[in-house]
C-alpha positions in Angstrom: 63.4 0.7 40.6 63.0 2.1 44.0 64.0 5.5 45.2 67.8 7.0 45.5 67.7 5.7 49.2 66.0 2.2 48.7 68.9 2.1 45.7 71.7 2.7 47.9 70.6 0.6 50.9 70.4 -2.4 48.5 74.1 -1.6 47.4 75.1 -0.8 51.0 73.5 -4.5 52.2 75.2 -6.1 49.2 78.2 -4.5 50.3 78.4 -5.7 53.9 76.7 -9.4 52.9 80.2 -10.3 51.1 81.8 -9.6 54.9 81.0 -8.2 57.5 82.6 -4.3 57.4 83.3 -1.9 60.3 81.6 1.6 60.6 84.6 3.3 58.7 84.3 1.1 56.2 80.6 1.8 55.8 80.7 5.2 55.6 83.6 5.2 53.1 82.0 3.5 50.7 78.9 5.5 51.5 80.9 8.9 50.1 81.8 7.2 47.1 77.8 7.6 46.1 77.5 10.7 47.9 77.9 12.9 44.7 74.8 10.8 42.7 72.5 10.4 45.4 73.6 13.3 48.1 75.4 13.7 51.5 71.8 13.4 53.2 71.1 10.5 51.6 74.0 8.3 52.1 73.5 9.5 56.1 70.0 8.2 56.1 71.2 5.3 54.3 73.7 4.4 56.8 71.2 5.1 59.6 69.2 2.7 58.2 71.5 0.2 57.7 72.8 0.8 61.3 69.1 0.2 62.4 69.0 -3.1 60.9 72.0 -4.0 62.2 74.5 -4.0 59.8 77.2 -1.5 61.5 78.1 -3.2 64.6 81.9 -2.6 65.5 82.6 -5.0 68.6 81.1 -7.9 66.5 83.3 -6.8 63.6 86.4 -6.3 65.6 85.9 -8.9 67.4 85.5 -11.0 64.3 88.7 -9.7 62.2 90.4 -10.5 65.5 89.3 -14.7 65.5 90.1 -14.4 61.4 93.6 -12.9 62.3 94.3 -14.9 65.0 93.5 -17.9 63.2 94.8 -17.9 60.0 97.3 -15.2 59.6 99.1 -15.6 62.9 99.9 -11.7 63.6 100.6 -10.2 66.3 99.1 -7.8 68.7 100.4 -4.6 67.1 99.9 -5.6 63.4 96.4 -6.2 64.5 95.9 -2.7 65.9 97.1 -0.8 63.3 94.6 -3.4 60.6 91.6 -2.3 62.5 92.7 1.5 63.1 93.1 1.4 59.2 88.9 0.2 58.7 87.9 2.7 61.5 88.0 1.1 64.5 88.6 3.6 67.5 92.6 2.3 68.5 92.0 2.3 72.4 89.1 -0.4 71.5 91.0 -2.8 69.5 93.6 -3.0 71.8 90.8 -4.1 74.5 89.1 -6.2 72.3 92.4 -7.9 71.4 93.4 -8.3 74.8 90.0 -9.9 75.5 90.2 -12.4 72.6 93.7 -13.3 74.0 92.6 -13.7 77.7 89.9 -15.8 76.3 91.3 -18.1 74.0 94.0 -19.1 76.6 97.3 -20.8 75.9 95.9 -21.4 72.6 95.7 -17.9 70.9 98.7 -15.9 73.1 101.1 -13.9 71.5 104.1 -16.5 72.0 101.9 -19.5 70.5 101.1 -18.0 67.5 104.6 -16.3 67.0 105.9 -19.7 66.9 102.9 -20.9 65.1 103.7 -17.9 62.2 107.2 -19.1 62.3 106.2 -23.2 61.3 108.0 -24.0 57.8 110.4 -21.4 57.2 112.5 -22.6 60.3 113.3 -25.4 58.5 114.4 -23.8 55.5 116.3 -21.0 57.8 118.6 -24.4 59.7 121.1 -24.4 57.3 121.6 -20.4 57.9 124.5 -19.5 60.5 123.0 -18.7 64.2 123.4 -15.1 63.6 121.6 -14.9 60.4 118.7 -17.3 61.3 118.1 -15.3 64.4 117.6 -12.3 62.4 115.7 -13.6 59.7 113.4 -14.5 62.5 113.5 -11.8 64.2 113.1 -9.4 61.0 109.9 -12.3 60.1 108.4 -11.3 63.6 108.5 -8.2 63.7 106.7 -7.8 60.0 103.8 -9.6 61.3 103.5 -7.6 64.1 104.9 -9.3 67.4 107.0 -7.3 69.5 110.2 -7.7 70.8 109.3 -9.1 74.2 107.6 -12.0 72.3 110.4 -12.4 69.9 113.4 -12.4 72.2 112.3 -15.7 74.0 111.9 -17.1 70.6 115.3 -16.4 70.0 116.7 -17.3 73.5 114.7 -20.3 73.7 116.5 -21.6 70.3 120.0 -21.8 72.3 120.9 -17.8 71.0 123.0 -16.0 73.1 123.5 -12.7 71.5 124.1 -11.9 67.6 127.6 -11.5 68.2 128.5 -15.2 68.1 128.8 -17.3 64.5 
């Protein structure tokens, strides 16, 4: 076997070939070795790995975001807070999403996948009364992270004039 370093580079690289992980992410599972192999180590480690090009946040940000966006159907703020959580600085993923969104188009905007995210449970939520429907949407919405300004036309465009009515 090689030395400590050549040992945790060929973990780190094994780590970030499964998927591709953002800085934070990186360095966190860097600590976890940094009792065995040293604090200077796992820095040189991660050095090295960001010299051959494993740590690169746009590409992983902007690749979480197309993942997301794609399959998931979450909103904006959802996410924001996802990539704050693996390390992202937040003032960049909110301009990388916004730069994904302008973009993509009509295809990825907030309202599209909204109503994308929404697909078969509308169906199941017909036979619901207006006013619970609308909140069950409205409560669905809002846990994947769209905001209310991309909710309320949902709602408004379904015929819903206010959660008063039955």
């Amino acid at each position: 076997m090689g030395s400590p370093l050549e040992t945790l580079i060929a973990k780190s690289i094994g780590y970030v070939a499964f998927r591709p992980r953002s800085s934070g992410e990186i360095r966190a599972y860097l600590k976890k070795y940094s009792a065995r192999y040293g604090q200077e180590t796992c820095d040189k480690a991660y050095q090295r790995l960001s010299e051959l090009g494993y740590v690169n946040d746009p590409e992983f940000t902007r690749l979480w975001i197309e993942s997301r966006m794609r399959s998931k159907q979450k909103g904006k703020n959802l996410l924001i807070l996802e990539l704050v959580r693996k390390g992202i600085d937040k003032e960049d993923a909110i301009r990388a999403i916004e730069e994904y969104i302008s973009g993509t188009g009509e295809l990825y905007s907030e309202l599209s996948l909204a109503k994308q995210a929404l697909g078969k449970r509308l169906e199941r939520w017909k036979i619901l009364p207006k006013r619970d429907r609308y909140g069950k949407i409205a409560a669905f919405l809002l846990r994947r992270g769209f905001s209310s300004s991309v909710i309320s036309p949902i709602v408004d465009g379904m015929g819903q004039t206010g959660y008063n009515e039955e």
